[in-house]
C-alpha positions as CSV (number, residue, x, y, z in Angstrom):
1,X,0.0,0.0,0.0
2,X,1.2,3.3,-1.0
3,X,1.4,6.0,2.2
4,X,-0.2,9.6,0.6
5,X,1.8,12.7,1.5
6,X,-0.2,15.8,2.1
7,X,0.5,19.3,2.7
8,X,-2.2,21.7,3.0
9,X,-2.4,25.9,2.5
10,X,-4.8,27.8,4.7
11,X,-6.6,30.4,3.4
12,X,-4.3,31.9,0.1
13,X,-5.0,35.0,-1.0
14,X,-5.9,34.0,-3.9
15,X,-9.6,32.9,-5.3
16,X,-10.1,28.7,-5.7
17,X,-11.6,29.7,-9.1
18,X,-8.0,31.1,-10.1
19,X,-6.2,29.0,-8.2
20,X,-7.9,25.9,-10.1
21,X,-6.8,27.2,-13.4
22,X,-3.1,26.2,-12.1
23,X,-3.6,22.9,-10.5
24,X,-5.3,21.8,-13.4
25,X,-1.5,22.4,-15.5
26,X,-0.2,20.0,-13.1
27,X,-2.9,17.3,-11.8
28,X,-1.2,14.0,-12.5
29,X,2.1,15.1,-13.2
30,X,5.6,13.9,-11.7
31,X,6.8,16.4,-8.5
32,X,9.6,18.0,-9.8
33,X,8.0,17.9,-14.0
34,X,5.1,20.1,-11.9
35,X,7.9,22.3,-9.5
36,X,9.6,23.4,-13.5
37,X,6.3,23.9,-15.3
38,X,4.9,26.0,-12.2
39,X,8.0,27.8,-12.2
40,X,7.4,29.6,-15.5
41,X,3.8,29.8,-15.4
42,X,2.2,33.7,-15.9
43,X,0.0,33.3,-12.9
44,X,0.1,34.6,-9.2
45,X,-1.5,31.5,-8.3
46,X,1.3,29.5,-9.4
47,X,4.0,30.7,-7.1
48,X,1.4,29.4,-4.0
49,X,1.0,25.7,-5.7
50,X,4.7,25.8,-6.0
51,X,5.4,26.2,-2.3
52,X,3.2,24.0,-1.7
53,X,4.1,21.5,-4.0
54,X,8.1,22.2,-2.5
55,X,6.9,21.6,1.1
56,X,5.1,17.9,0.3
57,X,8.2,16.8,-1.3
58,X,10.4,18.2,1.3
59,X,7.8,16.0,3.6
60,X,8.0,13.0,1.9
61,X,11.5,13.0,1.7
62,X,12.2,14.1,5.7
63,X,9.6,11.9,7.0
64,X,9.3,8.8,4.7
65,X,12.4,8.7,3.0
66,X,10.9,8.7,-0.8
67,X,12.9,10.3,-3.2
68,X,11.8,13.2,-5.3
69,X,11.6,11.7,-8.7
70,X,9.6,8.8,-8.0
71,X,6.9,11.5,-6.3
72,X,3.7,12.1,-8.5
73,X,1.2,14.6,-7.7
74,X,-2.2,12.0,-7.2
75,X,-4.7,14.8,-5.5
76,X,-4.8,18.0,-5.6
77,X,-8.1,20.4,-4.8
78,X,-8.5,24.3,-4.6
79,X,-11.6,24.7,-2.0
80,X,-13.4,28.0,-1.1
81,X,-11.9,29.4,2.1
82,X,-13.8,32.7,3.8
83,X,-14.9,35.5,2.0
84,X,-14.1,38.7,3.4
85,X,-16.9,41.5,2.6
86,X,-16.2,45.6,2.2
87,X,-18.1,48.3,1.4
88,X,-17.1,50.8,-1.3
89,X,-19.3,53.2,-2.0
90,X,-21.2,54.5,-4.9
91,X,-23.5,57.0,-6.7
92,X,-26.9,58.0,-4.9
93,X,-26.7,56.4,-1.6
94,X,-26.2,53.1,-2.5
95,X,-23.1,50.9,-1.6
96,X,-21.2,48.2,-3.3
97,X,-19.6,45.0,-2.1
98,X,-16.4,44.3,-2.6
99,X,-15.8,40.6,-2.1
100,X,-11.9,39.3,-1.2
101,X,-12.0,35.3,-1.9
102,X,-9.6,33.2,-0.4
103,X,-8.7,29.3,-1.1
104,X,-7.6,26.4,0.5
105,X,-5.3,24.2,-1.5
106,X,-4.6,20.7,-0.3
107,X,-1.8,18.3,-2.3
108,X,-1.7,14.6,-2.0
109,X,1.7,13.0,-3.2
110,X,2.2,9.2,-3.6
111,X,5.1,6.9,-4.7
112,X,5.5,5.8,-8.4
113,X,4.2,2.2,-8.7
């Protein structure tokens, strides 16, 4: 049986709806093919997964002795976290929200069978 390697990310700044368009580049992928693709990738987003992504296999390899290349990403989510609510406001009386959405992202690593 394969032990799973997680490392979670409390409440990024950063939206799960954005954050998802990242994890999606590397879902399935090998650890470190995922650390050089997230490297160069035009997205705030990206630079959160990477950490991430960084920590698990510094876990994996600290803890349960699994050497990076055989580590492939087999879960990773982008949940909603809590939404903080402002007030900016506008013409006539009236008020608009402004909504600040956070995430939190949770990988899985396992061995290569």
């Amino acid at each position: 049986m394969a032990t799973d390697i997680r490392a979670e990310l409390k409440n990024c700044g950063v939206s799960a709806q954005k954050t998802r368009l990242v994890i999606d580049m590397v879902r399935g992928k090998n650890a470190v093919e995922a650390l050089s693709t997230l490297k160069f990738a035009n997205k705030v987003a990206a630079m959160h997964v990477g950490k991430l992504i960084s920590s698990a296999v510094a876990n994996a390899e600290e803890n349960f002795g699994v050497s990076r290349e055989d580590l492939v990403i087999y879960k990773i989510t982008a949940d909603e976290a809590p939404t903080r609510k402002w007030r900016r406001f506008g013409a006539r009386g009236r008020f608009k929200p402004l909504l600040r959405r956070s995430s939190h992202i949770t990988v899985v690593l396992r061995e290569k069978e």
